[in-house]
VEXDREN-326134 format. One line per field, with one value per residue: residue in one letter; y, x, z of N, C-alpha, C in turn. Coordinates in nm, 2 decimals. Layout:
% VEXDREN-326134
aa (A/...) .
n.py (Y/...) .
n.px (X/...) .
n.pz (Z/...) .
ca.py (Y/...) .
ca.px (X/...) .
ca.pz (Z/...) .
c.py (Y/...) .
c.px (X/...) .
c.pz (Z/...) .
//
This chain:
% VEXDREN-326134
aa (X/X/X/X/X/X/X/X/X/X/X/X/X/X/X/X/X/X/X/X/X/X/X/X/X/X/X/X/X/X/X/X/X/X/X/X/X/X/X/X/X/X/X/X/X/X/X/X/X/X/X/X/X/X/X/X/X/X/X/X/X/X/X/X/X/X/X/X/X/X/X/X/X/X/X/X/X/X/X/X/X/X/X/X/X/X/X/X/X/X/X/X/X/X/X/X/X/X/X/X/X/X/X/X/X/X/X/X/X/X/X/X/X/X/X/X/X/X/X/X/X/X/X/X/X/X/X/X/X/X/X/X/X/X/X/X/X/X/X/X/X/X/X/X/X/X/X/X/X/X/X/X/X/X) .
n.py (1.92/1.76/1.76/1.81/1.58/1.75/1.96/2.08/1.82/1.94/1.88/1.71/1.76/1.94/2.18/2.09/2.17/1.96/1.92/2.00/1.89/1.61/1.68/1.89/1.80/1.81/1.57/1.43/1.33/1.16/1.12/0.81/0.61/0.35/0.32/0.15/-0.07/-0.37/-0.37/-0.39/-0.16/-0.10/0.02/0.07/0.13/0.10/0.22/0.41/0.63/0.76/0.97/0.87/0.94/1.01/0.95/1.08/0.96/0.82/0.58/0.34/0.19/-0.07/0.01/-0.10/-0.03/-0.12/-0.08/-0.07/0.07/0.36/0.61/0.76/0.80/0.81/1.03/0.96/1.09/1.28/1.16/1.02/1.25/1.29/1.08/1.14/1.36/1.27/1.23/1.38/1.37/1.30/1.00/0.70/0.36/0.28/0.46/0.59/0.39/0.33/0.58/0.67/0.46/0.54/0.80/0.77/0.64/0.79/1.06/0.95/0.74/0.50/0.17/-0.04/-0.06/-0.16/-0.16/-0.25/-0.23/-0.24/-0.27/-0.18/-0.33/-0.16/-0.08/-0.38/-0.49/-0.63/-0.42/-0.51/-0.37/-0.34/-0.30/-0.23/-0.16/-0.26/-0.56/-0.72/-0.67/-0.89/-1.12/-0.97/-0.98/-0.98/-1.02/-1.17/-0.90/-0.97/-0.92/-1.03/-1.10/-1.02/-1.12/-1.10/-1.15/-1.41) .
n.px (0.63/0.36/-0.02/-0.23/-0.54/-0.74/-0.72/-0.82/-0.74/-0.48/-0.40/-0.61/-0.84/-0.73/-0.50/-0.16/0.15/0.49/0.69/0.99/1.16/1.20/1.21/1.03/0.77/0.44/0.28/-0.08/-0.27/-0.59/-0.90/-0.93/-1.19/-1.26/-1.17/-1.08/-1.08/-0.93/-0.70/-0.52/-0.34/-0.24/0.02/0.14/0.40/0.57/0.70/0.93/1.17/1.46/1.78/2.11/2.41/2.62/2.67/2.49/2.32/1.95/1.81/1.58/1.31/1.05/0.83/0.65/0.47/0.32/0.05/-0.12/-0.42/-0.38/-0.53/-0.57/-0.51/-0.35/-0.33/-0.39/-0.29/-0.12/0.07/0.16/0.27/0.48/0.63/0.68/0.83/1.13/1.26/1.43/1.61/1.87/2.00/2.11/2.01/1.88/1.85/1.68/1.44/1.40/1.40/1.16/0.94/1.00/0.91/0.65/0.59/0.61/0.46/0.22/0.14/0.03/-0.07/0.10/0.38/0.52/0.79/0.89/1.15/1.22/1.46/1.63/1.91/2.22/2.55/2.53/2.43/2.15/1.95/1.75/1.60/1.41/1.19/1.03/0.80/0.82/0.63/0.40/0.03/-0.15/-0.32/-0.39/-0.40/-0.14/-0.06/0.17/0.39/0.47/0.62/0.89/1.21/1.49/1.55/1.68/1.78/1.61) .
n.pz (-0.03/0.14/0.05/0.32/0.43/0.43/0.29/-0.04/-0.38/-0.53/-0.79/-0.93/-1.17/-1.28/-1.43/-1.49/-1.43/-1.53/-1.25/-1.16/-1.04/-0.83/-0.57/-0.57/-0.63/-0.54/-0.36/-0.32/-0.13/-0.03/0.12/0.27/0.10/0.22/0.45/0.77/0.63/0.57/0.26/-0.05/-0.28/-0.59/-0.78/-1.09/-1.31/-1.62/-1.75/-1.63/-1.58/-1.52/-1.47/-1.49/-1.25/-1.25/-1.60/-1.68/-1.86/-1.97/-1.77/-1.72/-1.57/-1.47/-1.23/-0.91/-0.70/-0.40/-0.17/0.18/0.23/0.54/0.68/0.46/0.14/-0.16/-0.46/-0.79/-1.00/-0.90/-0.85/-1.10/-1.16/-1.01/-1.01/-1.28/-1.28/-1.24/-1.47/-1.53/-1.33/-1.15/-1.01/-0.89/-0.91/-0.63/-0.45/-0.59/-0.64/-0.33/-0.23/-0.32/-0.24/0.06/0.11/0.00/0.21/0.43/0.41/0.36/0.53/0.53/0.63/0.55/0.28/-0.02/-0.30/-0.56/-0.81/-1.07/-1.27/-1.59/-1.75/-1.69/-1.75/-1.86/-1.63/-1.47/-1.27/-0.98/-0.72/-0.44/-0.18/0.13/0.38/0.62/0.77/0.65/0.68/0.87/0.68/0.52/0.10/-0.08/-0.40/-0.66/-0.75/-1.05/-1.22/-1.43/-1.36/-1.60/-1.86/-2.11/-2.50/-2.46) .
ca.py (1.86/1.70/1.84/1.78/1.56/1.81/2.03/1.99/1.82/2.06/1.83/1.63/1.80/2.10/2.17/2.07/2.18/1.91/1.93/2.08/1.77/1.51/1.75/2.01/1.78/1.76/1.48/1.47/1.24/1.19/1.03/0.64/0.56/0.23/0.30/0.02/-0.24/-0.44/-0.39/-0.33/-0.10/-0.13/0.11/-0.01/0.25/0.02/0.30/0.46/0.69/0.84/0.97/0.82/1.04/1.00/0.99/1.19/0.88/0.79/0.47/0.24/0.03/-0.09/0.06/-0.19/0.03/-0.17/-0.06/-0.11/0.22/0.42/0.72/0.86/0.73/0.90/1.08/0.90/1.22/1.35/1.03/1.01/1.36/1.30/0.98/1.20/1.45/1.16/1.17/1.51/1.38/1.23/0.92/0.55/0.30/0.22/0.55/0.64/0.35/0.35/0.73/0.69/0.42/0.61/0.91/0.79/0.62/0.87/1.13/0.89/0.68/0.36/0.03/-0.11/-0.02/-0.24/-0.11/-0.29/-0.14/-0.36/-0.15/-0.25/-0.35/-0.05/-0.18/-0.50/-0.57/-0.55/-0.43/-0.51/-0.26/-0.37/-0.16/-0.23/-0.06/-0.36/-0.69/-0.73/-0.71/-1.06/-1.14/-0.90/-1.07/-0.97/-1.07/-1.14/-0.81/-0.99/-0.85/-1.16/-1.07/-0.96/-1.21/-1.03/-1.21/-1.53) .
ca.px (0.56/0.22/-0.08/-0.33/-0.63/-0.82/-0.68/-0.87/-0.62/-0.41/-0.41/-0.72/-0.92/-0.65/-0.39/-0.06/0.25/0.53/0.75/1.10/1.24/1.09/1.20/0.90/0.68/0.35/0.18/-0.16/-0.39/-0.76/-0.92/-0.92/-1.29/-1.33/-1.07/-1.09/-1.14/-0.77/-0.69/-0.39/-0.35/-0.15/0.06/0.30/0.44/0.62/0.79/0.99/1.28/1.52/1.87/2.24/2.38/2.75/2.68/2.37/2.26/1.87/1.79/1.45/1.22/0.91/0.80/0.54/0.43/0.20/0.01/-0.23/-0.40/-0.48/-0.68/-0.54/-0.47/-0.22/-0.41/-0.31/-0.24/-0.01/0.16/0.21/0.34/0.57/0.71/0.78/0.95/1.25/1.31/1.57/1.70/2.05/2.04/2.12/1.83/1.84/1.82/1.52/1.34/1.41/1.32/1.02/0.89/0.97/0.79/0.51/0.51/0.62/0.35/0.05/0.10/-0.07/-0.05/0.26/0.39/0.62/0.78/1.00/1.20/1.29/1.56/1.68/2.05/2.31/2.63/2.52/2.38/1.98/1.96/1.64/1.54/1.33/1.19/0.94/0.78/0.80/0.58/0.29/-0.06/-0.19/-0.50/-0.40/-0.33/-0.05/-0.03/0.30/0.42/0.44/0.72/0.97/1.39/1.53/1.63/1.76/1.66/1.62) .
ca.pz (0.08/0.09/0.11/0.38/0.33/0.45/0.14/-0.15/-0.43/-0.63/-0.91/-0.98/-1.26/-1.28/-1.50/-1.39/-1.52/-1.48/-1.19/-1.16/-0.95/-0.72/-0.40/-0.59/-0.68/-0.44/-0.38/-0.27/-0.04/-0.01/0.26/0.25/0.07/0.25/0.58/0.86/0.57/0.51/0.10/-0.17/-0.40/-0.67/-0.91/-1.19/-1.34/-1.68/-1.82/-1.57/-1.64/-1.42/-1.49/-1.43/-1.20/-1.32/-1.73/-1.75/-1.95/-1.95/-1.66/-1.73/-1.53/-1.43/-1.11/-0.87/-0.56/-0.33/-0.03/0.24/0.31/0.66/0.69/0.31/-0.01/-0.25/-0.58/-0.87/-1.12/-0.85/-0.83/-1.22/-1.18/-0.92/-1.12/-1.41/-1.22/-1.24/-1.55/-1.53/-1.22/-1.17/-0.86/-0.88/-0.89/-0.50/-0.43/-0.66/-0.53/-0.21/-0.20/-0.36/-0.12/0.20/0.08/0.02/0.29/0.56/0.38/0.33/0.64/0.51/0.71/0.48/0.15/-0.02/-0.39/-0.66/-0.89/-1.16/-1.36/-1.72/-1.75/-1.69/-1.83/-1.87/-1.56/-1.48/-1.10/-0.91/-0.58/-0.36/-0.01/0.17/0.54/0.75/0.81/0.60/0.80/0.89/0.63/0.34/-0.01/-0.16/-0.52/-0.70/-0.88/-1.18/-1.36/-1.41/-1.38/-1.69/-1.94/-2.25/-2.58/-2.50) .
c.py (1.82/1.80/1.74/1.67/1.71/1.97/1.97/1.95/1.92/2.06/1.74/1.80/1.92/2.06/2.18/2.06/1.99/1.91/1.93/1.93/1.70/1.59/1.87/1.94/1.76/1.63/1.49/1.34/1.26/1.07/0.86/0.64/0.47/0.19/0.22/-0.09/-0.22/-0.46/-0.36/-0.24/-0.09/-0.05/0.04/0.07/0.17/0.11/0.39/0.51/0.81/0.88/0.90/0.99/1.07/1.04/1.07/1.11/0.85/0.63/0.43/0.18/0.05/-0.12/-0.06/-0.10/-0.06/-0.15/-0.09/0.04/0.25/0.46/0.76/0.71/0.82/0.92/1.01/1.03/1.26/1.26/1.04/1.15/1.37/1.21/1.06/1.32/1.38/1.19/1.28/1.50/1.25/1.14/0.77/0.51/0.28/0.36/0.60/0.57/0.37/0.51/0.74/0.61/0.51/0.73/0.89/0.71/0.73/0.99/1.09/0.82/0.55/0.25/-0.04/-0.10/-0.09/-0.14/-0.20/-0.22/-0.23/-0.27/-0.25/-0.24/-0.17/-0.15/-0.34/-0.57/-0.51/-0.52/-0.42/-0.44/-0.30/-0.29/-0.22/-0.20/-0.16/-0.49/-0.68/-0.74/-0.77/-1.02/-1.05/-0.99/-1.01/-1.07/-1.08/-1.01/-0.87/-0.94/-0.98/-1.05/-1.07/-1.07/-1.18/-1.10/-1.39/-1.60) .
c.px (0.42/0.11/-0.17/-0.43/-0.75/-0.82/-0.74/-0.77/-0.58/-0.38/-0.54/-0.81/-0.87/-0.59/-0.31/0.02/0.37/0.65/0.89/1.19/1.14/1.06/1.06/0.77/0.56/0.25/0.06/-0.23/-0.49/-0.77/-0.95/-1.12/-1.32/-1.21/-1.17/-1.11/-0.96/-0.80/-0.56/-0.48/-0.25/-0.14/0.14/0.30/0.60/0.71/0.88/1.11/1.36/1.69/2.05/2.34/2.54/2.72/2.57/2.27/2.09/1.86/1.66/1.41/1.12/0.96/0.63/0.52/0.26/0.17/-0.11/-0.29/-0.43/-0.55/-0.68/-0.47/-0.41/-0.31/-0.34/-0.23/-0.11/0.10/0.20/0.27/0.50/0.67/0.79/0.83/1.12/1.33/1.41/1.63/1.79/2.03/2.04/2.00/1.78/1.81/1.71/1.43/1.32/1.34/1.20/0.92/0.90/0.90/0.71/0.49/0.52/0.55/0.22/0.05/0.03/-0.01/0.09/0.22/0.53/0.61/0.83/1.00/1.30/1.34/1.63/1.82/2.12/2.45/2.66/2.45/2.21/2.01/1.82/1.67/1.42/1.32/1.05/0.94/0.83/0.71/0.44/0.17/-0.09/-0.36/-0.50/-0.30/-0.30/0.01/0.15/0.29/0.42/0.55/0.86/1.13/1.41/1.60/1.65/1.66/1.62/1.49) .
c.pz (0.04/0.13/0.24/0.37/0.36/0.33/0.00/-0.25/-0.51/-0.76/-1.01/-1.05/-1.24/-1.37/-1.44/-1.44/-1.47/-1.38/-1.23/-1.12/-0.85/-0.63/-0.48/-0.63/-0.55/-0.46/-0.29/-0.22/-0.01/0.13/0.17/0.21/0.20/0.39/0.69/0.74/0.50/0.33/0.06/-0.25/-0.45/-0.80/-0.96/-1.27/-1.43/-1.72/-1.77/-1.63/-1.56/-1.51/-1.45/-1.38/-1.23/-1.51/-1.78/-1.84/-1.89/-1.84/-1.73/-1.63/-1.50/-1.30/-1.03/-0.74/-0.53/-0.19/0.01/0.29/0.45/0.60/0.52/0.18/-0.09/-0.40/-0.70/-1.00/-1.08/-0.84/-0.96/-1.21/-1.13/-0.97/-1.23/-1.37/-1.25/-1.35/-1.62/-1.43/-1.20/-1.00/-0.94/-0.84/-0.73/-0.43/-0.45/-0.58/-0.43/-0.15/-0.19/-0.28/0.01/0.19/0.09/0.19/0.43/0.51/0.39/0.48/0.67/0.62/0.67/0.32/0.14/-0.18/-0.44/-0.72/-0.98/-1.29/-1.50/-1.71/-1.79/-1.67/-1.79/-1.79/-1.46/-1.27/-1.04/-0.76/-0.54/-0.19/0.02/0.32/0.64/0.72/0.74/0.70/0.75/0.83/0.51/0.25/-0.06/-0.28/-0.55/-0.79/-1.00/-1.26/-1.32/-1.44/-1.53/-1.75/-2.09/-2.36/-2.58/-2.38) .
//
């Protein structure tokens, strides 16, 4: 579960072992710096690594989480922690993403959080995941993620 903001973080300038599984890992939120002012923020998270939940085999991709904050903002440490919690756990990519967007956003509570999850070919074929909360608010600029579809060597 999350903590509070009103909890100081549990990770920023601690030592932090790495999480057991996503469902243990905590993530933490501070108050929004610069709340009532419309912004992104933007994680990418290139090296992602989750499990196949059938072969046990390693998964890849570059992770793009983009939001608008409320009152809280999500700690970045705890967020890299919580990411590599994944990477002993067994789920299909639409699942991971998918998870991983609605967490944060049904913990943090931001205005709109969109993710991609642009996954490297599992046999043979690359699978993009996409999630997002709802309807972008009117007046925030949303960049392109940037990470182009999967074109092998060519």
């Amino acid at each position: 579960m999350s903590d509070t903001t009103s909890d100081a973080p549990r990770h920023l300038g601690q030592q932090s072992a790495l999480p057991a599984s996503p469902e243990e890992a905590v993530l933490d939120y501070v108050p929004n710096p610069r709340a009532g002012t419309l912004y992104l923020v933007r994680f990418a998270a290139p090296e992602f690594t989750s499990l196949c939940p059938v072969t046990g085999q390693p998964d890849f991709a570059h992770l793009v989480i983009d939001y608008a904050p409320g009152d809280t903002i999500v700690e970045s440490k705890s967020l890299k922690l919580f990411l590599a919690s994944f990477r002993n756990h067994g789920a299909f990519h639409e699942d991971v993403t998918v998870g991983i967007g609605k967490r944060l956003f049904d913990e943090m509570a931001p205005q709109w959080l969109r993710i991609g999850g642009y996954w490297y070919p599992r046999g043979g074929i690359p699978i993009d995941v996409f999630w997002q909360s709802g309807s972008s608010p009117a007046g925030l600029w949303i960049p392109d993620q940037g990470v182009s579809g999967y074109r092998g060597r060519g």
